[in-house]
C-alpha positions as CSV (number, residue, x, y, z in Angstrom):
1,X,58.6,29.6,18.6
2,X,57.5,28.2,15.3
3,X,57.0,24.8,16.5
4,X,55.0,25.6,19.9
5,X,52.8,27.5,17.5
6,X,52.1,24.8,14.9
7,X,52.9,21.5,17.2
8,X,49.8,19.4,19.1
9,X,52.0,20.1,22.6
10,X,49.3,22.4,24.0
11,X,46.4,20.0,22.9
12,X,47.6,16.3,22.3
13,X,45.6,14.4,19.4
14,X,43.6,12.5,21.6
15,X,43.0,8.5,19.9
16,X,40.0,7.5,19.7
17,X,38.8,3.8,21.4
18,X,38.2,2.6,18.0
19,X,40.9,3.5,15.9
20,X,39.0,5.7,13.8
21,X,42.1,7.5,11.3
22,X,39.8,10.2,10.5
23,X,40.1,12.6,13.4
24,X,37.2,14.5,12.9
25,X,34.8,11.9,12.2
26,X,36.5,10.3,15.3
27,X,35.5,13.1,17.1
28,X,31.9,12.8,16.1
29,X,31.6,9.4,16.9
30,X,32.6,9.9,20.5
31,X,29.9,12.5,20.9
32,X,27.4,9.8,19.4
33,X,28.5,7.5,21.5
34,X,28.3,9.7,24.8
35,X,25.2,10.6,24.4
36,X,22.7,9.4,27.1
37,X,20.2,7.0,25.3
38,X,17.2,8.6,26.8
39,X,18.5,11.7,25.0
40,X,16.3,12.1,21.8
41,X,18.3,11.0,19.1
42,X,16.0,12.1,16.1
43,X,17.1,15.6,18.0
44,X,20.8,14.9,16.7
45,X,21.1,16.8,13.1
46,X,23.3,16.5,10.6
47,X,24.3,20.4,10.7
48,X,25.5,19.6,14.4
49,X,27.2,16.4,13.2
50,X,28.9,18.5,10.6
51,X,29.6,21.4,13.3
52,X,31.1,18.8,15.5
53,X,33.7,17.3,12.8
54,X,34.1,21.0,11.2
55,X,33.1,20.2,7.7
56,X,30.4,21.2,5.3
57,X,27.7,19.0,5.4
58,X,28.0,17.1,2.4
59,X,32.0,17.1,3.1
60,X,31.1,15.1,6.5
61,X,28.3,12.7,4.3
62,X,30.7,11.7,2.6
63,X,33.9,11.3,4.7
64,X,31.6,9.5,8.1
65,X,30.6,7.2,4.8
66,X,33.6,6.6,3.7
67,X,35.4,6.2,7.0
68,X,32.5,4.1,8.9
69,X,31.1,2.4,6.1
70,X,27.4,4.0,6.8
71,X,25.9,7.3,6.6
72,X,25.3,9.6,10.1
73,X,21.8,8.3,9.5
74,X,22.2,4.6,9.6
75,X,24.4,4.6,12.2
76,X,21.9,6.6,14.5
77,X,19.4,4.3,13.6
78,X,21.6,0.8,14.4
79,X,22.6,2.5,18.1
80,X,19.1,2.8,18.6
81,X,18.2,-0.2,17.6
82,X,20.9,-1.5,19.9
83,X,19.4,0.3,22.5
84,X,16.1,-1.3,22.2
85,X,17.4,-4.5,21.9
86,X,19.2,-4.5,25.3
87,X,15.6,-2.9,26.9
88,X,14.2,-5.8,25.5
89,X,16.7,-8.5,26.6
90,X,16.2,-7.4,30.0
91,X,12.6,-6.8,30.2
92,X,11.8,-3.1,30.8
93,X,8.8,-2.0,29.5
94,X,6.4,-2.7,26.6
95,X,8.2,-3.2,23.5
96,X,5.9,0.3,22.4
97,X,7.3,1.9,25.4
98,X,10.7,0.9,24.6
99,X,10.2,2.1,20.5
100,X,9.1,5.8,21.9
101,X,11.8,5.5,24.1
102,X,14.4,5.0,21.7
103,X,13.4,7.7,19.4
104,X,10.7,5.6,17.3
105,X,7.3,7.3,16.5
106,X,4.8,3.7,16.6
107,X,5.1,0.1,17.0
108,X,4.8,-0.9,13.3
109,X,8.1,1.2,12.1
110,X,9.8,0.4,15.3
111,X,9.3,-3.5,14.6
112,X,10.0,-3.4,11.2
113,X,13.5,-1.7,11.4
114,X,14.1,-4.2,14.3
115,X,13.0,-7.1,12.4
116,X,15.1,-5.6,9.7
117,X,18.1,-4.9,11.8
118,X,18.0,-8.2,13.8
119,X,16.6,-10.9,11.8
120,X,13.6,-11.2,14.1
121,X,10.8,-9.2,15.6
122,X,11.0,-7.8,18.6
123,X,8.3,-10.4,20.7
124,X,10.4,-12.7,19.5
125,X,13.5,-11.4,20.9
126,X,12.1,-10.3,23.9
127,X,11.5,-13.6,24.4
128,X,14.7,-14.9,24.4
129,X,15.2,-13.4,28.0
130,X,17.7,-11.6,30.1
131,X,21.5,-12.1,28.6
């Protein structure tokens, strides 16, 4: 049976939530995206990315660039930075605490992507208070 064989009956393509086309970057940006964001993310390489989507590695550079508009990198970088953000909106920690806990080695890099990110330091978005 020729069309059980070579059909997606037995494993459905699954859509992703936000209508990626590419399935396989799709795939890897769900498993970005469930990661738990006390996990490590400097920990997530670019061979595993790759692994994940099943491509070479310069294959997946360039498609997750294409298809999201950023490389792996950056977008690693803006979901930590996200991450910080909403630690800072609602208060836990020092804002050094919440750089190391995002995957930031110091305060200075941490507040200049930040500042770069968001278009203000992180005091100064802190300080805006709880959403």
């Amino acid at each position: 049976m020729a069309f059980a064989e070579f059909s997606n009956l037995r494993a459905p393509l699954l859509r992703s939530t936000s209508r990626v086309s590419h399935r396989k970057i799709a795939r890897v940006l769900e498993y970005i995206r469930a990661l738990d964001p006390a996990h490590n993310p400097t920990a997530v390489t670019l061979d595993e990315l790759a692994a994940i989507a099943e491509l070479s590695k310069f294959h997946f550079l360039r498609q997750f660039a294409q298809v999201v508009g950023i490389t792996p990198g950056a977008y690693l970088r803006t979901l930590r930075l996200c991450h910080a953000a909403r630690k800072l909106r609602h208060g836990r920690g020092s804002i050094l605490e919440i750089a190391l806990s995002v995957g930031f080695a110091d305060h200075p890099s941490f507040s200049r992507a930040f500042a770069r990110h968001m278009g203000m330091t992180p005091s100064q978005y802190q300080a805006l208070g709880p959403l």
